[in-house]
C-alpha positions as CSV (number, residue, x, y, z in Angstrom):
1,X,-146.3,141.7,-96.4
2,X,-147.4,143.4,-99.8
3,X,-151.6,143.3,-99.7
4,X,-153.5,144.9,-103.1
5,X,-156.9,146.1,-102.3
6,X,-158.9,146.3,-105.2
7,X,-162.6,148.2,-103.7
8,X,-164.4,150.8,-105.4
9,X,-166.1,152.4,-102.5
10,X,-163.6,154.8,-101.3
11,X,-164.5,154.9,-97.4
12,X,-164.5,151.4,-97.4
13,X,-161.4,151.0,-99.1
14,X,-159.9,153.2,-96.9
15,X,-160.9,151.5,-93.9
16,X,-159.5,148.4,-95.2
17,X,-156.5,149.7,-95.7
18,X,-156.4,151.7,-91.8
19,X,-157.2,148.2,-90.5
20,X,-154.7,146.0,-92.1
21,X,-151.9,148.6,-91.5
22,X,-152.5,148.1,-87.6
23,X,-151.8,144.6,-88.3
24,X,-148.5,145.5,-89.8
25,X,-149.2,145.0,-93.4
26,X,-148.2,147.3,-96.5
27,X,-151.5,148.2,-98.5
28,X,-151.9,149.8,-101.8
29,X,-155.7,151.0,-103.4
30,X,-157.2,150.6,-106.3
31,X,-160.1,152.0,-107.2
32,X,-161.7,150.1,-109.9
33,X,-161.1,146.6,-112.3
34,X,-158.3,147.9,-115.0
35,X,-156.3,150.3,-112.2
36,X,-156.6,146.9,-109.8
37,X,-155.4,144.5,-112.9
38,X,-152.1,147.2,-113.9
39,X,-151.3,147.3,-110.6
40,X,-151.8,143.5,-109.5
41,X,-149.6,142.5,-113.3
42,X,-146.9,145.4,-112.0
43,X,-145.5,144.7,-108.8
44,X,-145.3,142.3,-106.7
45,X,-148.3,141.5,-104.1
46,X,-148.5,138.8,-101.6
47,X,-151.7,138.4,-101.7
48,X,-154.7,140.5,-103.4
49,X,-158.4,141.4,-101.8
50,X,-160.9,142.5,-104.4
51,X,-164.7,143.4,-104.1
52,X,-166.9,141.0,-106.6
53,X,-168.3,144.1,-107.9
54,X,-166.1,146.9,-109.8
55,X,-166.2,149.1,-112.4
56,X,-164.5,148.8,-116.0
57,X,-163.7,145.3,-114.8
58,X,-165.8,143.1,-112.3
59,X,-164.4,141.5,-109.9
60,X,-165.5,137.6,-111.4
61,X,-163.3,138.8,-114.9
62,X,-160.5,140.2,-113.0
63,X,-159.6,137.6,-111.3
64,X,-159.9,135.0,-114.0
65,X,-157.4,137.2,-115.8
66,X,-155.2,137.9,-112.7
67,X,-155.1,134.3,-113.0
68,X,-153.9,133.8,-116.3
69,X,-150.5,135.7,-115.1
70,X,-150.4,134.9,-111.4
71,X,-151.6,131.4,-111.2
72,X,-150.4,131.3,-107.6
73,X,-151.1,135.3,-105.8
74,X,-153.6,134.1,-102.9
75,X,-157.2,136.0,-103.5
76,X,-160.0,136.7,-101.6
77,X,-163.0,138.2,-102.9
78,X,-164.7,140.5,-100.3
79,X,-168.7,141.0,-101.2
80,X,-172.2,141.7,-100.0
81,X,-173.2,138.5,-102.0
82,X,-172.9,135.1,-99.9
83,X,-175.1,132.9,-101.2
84,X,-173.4,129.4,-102.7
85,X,-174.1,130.5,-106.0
86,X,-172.3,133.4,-105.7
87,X,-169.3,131.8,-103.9
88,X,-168.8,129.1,-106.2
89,X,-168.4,131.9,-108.9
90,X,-166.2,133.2,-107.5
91,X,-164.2,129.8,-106.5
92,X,-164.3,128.8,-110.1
93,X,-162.8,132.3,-111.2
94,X,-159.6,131.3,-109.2
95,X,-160.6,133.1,-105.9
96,X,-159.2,131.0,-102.8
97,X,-161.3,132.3,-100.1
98,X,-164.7,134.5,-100.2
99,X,-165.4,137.0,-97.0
100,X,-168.8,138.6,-97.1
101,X,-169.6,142.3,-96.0
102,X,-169.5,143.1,-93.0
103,X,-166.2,141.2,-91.3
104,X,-164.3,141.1,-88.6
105,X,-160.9,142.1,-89.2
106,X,-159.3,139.5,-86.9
107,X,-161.3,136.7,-89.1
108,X,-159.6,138.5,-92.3
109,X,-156.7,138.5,-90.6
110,X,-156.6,134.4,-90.1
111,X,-157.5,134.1,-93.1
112,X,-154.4,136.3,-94.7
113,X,-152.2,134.3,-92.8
114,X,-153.5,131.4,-93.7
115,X,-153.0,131.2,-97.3
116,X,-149.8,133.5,-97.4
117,X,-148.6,130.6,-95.5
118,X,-150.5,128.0,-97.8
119,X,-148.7,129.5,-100.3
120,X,-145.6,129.7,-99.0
121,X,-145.1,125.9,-98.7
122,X,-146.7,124.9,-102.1
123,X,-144.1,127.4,-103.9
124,X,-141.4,124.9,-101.6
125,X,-143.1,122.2,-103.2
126,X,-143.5,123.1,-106.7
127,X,-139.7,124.2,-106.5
128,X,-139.2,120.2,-105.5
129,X,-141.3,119.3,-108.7
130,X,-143.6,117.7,-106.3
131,X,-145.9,115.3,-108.0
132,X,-148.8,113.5,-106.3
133,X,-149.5,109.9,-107.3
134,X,-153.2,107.8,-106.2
135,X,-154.1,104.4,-108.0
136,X,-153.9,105.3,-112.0
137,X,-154.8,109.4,-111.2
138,X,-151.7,111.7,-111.1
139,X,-151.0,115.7,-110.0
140,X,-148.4,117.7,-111.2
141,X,-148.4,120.3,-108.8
142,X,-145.7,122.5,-110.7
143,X,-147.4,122.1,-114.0
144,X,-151.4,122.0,-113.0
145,X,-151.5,119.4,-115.2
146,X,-154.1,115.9,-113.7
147,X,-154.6,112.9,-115.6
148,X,-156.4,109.8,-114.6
149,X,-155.0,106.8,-116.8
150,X,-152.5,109.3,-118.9
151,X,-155.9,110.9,-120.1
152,X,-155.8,114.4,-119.2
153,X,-158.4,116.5,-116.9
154,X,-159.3,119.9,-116.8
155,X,-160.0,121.0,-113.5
156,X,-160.6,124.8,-112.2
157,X,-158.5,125.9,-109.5
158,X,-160.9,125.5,-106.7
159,X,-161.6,121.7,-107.9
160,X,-157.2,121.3,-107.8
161,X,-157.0,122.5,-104.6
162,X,-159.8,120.0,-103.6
163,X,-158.3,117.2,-105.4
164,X,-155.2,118.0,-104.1
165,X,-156.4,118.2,-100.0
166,X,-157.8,114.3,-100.9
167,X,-154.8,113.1,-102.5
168,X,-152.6,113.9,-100.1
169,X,-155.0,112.7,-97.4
170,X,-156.1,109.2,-98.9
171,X,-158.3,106.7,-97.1
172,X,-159.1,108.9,-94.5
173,X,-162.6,110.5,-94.0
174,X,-162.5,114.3,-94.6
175,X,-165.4,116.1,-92.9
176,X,-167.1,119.1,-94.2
177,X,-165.7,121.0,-91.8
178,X,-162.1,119.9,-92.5
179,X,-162.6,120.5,-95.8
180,X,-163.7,124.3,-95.2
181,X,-160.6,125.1,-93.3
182,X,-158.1,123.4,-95.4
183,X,-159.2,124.1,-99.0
184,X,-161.2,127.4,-98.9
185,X,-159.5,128.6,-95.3
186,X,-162.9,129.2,-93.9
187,X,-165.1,127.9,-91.0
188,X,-168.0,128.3,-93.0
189,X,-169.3,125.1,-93.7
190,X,-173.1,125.8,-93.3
191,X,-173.4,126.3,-97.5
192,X,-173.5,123.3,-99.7
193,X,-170.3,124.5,-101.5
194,X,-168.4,121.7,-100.6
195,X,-170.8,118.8,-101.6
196,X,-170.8,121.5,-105.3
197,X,-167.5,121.2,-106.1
198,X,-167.3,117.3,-104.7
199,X,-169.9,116.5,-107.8
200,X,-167.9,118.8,-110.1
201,X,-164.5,116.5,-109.4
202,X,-167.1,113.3,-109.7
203,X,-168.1,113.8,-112.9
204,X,-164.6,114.3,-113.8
205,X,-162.1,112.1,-112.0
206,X,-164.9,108.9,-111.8
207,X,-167.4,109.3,-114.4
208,X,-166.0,107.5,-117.4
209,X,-163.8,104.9,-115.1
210,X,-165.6,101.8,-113.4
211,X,-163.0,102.5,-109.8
212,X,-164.4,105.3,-108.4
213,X,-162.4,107.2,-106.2
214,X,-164.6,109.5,-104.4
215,X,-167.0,108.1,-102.0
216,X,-169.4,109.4,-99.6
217,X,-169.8,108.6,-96.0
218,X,-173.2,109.4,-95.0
219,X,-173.2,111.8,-91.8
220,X,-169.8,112.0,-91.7
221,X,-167.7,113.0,-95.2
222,X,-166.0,111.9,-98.0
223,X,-163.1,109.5,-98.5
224,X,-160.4,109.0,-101.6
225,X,-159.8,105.5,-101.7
226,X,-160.1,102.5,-104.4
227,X,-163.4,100.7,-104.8
């Protein structure tokens, strides 16, 4: 497995690097924003590890433009910062997971296999031209495209992954919990995040229809159902 650290501190870098080569993983180093983006845009990475703060580029700008090209690379954003604030900018910049400084390389290690694997099996099902049908919303999970009553949505890709995870689990309540480890691959569900990003797709799969989709179980979750 290819792995692209993007971390300006050297030593710390370094000791990335040291630590996911005992796990059997191939690193390269970069150093700062444009050396990270020319090497993430010129070779192929499995996945990509970048500090939220860089120089030339930061880490919030690289990865929206990392994005633009690699709509699919699995990112996480390794930081000092952890408060929800600074997670859901980074969510909403197309990071899929968020570690914060200092971590436990087996953790980092779950979590790399997690959403190499993640990705793994959505590639298989965009290559199927998979498409996700609930009640008048659809999912095109090759094209990224969502409409709700052929009207189409904009969603971030943090807010597709989530409506993604309740579409293919309809009618069943989702914990909080669940939620973390499914759509952010994280046990960390002690930060409002979740119930974030739940109001963000409100507003914009239920708002303007009279069926709402998403519903609230008090003490217990959320459900996607009709009603």
């Amino acid at each position: 497995m290819q792995i692209l650290v993007i971390e300006d501190e050297q030593r710390v870098a370094e000791l990335i690097q040291k630590g996911l080569q005992e796990l059997g993983f191939q690193v390269t180093l970069a150093y700062d924003g444009e050396m990270g983006k020319r090497l993430a845009l010129g070779k192929v990475f499995d996945l990509i590890l970048m500090d939220l703060i860089l120089p030339k580029i930061n880490g919030i700008d690289l990865c929206r433009q990392i994005r633009l090209t690699l709509p699919n690379i699995p990112i996480i954003m390794l930081t000092a910062l952890g408060t929800t604030d600074d997670k859901v900018d980074g969510f909403d910049a197309g990071a899929d997971d968020y570690l914060v400084k200092p971590f436990d390389f087996r953790e980092l290690h779950v979590r790399i296999r997690a959403l190499i694997s993640r990705n793994r099996n959505l590639t298989n099902t965009f290559n199927q031209g998979f498409i996700l049908r609930f009640a008048n919303l659809e999912m095109n999970l090759e094209t990224k495209l969502v409409k709700r009553n052929e009207e189409p949505i904009d969603l971030t890709p943090k807010e597709f992954r989530l409506l993604e995870y309740m579409m293919a689990n309809p009618e069943r309540v989702l914990s909080r919990t669940e939620i973390a480890e499914k759509v952010w691959d994280t046990f960390d569900s002690g930060t409002n995040f979740i119930d974030v990003y739940i109001n963000y797709l409100r507003k914009k799969i239920d708002r303007n229809y009279p069926v709402k989709l998403i519903h609230t179980k008090p003490g217990m979750g959320f459900i996607f159902k009709e009603g």
